[in-house]
C-alpha positions in Angstrom: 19.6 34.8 3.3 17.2 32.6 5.4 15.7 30.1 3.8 12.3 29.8 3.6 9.8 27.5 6.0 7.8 24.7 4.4 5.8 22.1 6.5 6.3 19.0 5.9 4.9 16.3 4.1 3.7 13.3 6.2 3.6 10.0 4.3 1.5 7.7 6.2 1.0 4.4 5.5 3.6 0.9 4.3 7.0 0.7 5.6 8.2 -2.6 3.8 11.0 -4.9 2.8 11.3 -5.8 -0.9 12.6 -8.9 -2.1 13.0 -8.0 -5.9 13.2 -10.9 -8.2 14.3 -10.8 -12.2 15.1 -14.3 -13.6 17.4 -14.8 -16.3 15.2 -17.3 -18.0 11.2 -17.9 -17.4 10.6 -20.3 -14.2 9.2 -23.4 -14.8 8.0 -25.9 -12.3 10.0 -27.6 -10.4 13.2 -26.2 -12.3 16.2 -23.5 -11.5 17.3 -20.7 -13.0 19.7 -17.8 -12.8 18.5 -13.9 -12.6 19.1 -11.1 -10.1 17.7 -11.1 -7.0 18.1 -7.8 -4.1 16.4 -6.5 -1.0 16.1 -2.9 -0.1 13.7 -1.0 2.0 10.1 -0.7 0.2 6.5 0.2 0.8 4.3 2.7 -1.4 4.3 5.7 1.2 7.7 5.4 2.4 9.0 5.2 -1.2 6.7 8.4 -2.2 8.5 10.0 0.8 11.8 9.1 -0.2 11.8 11.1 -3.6 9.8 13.9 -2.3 12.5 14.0 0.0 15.4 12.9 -2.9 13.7 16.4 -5.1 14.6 18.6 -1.8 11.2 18.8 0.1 11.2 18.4 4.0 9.3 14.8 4.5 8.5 12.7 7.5 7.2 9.2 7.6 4.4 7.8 9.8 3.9 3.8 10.0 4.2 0.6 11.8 6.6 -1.8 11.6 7.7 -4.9 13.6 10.7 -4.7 16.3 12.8 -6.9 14.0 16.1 -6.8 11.9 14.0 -5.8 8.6 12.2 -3.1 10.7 15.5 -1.8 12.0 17.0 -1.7 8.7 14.0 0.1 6.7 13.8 2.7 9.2 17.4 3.5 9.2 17.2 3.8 5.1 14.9 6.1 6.0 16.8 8.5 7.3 19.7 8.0 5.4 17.5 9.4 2.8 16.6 12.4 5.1 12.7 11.5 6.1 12.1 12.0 9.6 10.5 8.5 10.4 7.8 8.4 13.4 7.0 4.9 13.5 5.5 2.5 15.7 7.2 -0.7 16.7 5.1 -3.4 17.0 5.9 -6.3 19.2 4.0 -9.2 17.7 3.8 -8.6 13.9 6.9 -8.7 12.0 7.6 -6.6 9.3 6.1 -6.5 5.9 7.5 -8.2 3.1 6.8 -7.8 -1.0 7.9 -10.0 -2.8 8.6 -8.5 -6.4 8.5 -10.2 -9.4 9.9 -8.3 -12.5 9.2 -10.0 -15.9 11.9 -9.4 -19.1 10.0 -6.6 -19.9 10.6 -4.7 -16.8 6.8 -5.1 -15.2 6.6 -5.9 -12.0 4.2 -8.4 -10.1 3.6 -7.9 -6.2 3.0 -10.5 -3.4 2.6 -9.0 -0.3 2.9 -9.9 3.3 0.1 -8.5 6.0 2.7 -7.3 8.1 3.1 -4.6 10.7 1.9 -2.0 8.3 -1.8 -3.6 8.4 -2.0 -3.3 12.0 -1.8 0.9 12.3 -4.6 1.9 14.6 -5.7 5.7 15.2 -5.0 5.5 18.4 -1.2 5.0 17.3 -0.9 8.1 15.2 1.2 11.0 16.4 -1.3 13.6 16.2 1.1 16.6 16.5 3.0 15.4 13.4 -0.1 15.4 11.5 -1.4 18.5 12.9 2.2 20.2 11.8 2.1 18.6 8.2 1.6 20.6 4.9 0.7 17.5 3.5 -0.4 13.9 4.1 -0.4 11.5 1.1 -1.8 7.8 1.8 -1.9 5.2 -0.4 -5.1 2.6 -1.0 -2.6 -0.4 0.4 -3.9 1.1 4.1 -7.3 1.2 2.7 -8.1 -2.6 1.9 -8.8 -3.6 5.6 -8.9 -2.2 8.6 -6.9 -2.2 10.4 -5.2 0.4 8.7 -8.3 1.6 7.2 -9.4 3.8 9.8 -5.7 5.1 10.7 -5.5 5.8 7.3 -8.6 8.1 6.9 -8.0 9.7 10.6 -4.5 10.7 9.2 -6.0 12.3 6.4 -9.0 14.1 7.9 -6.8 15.3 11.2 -4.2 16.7 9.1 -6.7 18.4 6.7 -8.4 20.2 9.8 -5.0 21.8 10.4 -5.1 23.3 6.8 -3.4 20.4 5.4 -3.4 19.0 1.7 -4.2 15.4 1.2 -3.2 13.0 -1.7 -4.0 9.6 -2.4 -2.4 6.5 -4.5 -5.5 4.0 -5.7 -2.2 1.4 -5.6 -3.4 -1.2 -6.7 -6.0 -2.0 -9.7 -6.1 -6.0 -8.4 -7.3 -5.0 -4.8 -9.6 -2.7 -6.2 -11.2 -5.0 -8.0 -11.0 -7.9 -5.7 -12.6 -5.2 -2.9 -15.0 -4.1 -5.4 -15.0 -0.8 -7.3 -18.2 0.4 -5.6 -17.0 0.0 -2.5 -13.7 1.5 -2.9 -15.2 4.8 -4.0 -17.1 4.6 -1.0 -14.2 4.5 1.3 -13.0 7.1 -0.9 -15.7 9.3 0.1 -13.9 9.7 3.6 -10.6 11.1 2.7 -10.4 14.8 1.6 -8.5 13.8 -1.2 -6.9 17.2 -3.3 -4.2 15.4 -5.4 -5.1 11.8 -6.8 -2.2 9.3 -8.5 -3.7 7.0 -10.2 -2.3 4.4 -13.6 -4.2 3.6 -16.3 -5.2 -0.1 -14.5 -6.0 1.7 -11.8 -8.2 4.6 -13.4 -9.8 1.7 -15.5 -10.4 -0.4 -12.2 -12.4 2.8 -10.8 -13.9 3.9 -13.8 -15.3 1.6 -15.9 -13.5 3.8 -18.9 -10.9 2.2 -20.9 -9.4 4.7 -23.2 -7.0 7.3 -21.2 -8.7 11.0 -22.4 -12.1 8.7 -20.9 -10.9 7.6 -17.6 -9.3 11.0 -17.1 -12.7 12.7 -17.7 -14.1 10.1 -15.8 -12.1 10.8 -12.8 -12.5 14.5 -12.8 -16.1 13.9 -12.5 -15.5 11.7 -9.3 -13.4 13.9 -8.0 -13.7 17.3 -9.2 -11.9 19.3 -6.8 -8.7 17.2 -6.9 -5.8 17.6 -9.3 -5.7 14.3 -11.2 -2.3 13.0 -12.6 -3.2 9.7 -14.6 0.4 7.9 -15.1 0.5 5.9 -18.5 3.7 4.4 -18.2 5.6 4.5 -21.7 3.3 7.2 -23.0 4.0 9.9 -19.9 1.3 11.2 -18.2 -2.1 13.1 -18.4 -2.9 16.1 -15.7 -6.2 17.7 -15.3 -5.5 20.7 -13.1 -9.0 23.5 -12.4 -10.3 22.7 -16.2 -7.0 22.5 -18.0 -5.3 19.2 -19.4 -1.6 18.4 -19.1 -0.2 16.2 -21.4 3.6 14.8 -20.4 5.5 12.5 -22.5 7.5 10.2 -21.4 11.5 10.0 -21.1 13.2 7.7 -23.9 14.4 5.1 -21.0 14.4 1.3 -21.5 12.5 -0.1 -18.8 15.0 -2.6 -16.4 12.0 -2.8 -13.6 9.1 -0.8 -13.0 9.3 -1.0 -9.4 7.8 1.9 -7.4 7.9 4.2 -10.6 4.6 5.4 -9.8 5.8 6.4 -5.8 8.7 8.0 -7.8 6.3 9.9 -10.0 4.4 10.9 -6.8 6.9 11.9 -4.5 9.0 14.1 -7.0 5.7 15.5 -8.0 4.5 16.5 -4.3 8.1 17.5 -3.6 8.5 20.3 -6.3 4.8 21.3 -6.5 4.4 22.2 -2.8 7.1 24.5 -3.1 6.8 25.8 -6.8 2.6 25.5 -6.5 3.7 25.1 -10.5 1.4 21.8 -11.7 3.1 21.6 -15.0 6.8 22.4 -13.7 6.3 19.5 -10.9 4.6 16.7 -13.5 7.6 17.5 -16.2 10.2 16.7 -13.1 7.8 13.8 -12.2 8.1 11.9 -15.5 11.7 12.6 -15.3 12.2 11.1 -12.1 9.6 8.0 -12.9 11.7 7.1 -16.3 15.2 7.5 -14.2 13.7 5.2 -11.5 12.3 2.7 -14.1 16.0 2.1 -16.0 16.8 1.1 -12.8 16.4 -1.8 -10.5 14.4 -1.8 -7.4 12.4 2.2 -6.1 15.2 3.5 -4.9 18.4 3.1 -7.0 21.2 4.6 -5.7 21.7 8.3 -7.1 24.1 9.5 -9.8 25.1 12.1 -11.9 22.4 11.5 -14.5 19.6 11.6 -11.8 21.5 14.8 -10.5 21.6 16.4 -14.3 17.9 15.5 -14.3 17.0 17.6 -10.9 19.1 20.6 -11.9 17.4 20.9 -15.5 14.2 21.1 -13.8 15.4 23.7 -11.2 16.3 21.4 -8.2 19.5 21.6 -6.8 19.9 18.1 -5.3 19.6 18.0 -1.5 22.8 15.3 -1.4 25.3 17.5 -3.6 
């Protein structure tokens, strides 16, 4: 039987190197302590494309990164994880960095680089891989300056054009507020957004709502023609799909590190909706995949069986098996 054709989705945007950092004991100045440190291959795009990809989806990447060891290596994990990478090499920025700093309770703090990834122009973007795409997801970490800004937003609106869908991550509830809240919904106003990802922080940031039914509300009315999955972190998620409300709850997991849950969340989401086009189906494998990813250290933990039982319950047969 032949299988049947989906476009892709594009992820456009951060191609990083995480240096995750869990210390045994609290740091205090000027003193050493044990704890666990690792680097693996980060950024928020390329981590959404590597579970949409991990939940059996056809996924390419699109960013920049510098013509350096780190570069080299992110790329290649890349396609070890079966995303097609199209990616510029840039010759005089290096690669990004994040540096990740994971408290005992499993939350993460992020110090990031201006790397490669901040220097995306549209004049860089492979226009026929967009034009091909089913879907483009950015994330707001290209939004902040520009460069990317305008990369970004050309990504989104070329691919749209071609009868794309577009989703967006707000990323990061700091940087919104730092940029301004006002102004981020501005820039907002450019990207034909049709699936938005936002946390709680994040949905406050843009908001001004506090309580989770509120923001959710809130964000519908900003965006009304968008599916809106608000991630709440130990208490699952909330979906407002054309008028309806999904509530998920979320798995029974002890959080280890909280890293790139949220790209987990959004790339198993993407991954099973755009071939199911089942909202509720995709955000019930989406908290699945989030709680896995956040019992784990680091985005991207190395797959097992539990991972695999989780896929199959949910009707994915996992691409690796």
């Amino acid at each position: 039987m032949t299988k049947p054709y989906y476009r892709p989705l594009v992820a456009v945007g951060d191609l990083t190197w995480d240096v995750l950092a869990k210390p045994d004991h609290p740091l205090l100045p000027g003193g050493d302590t044990t704890g666990r440190v690792q680097l693996a291959g980060g950024g928020s795009s390329a981590n959404l494309a590597v579970w949409a990809a991990r939940v059996g989806y056809p996924t390419a990447f699109v960013g920049k990164v510098g013509r350096d060891r780190f570069g080299a290596f992110a790329v290649e994990e890349l396609e070890a994880e079966r995303v097609t990478p199209h990616v510029i090499w840039s010759e005089t920025r290096p690669t990004g960095v994040i540096l990740v700093f994971i408290d005992a309770s499993g939350e993460r703090s992020n110090l990031t680089s201006q790397g490669a990834d901040f220097d995306l122009l549209p004049d860089e973007l492979p226009r026929a891989i967009l034009k091909s795409a089913g879907h483009v997801h950015t994330t707001a970490w290209s939004l902040f300056t520009d460069p990317p800004r305008q990369a970004a937003i050309k990504a989104a609106q070329i691919a749209k054009k071609a009868g794309a869908t577009v989703s967006f991550d707000p990323g990061s509830y700091q940087m919104i507020l730092q940029l301004g809240p006002r102004r981020f919904r501005q820039i907002l106003h450019e990207l034909p957004i049709d699936f938005l990802f936002p946390n709680l922080e994040e949905g406050r940031a843009l908001t001004g709502a506090t309580d989770p039914d509120e923001v959710l509300e809130a964000l519908v009315e900003l965006y009304p023609d968008a599916t809106v999955s608000l991630k709440l972190g130990p208490k699952g998620a909330l979906i407002a799909e054309k008028g309806r409300i999904i509530r998920l709850e979320a798995t029974a997991d002890v959080a280890v590190d909280a890293t790139g849950a949220g790209d987990a969340f959004g790339g198993a989401f993407l991954g099973h909706y755009l071939r199911s086009r089942d909202v509720e189906a995709a955000g019930k494998l989406a908290v699945q995949v989030a709680g896995w990813v956040v019992a784990r250290f680091g985005a991207r933990g190395r797959v097992d069986a539990d991972l695999e039982q989780r896929l199959r319950v949910h009707g994915v047969n996992p691409p690796w098996a």
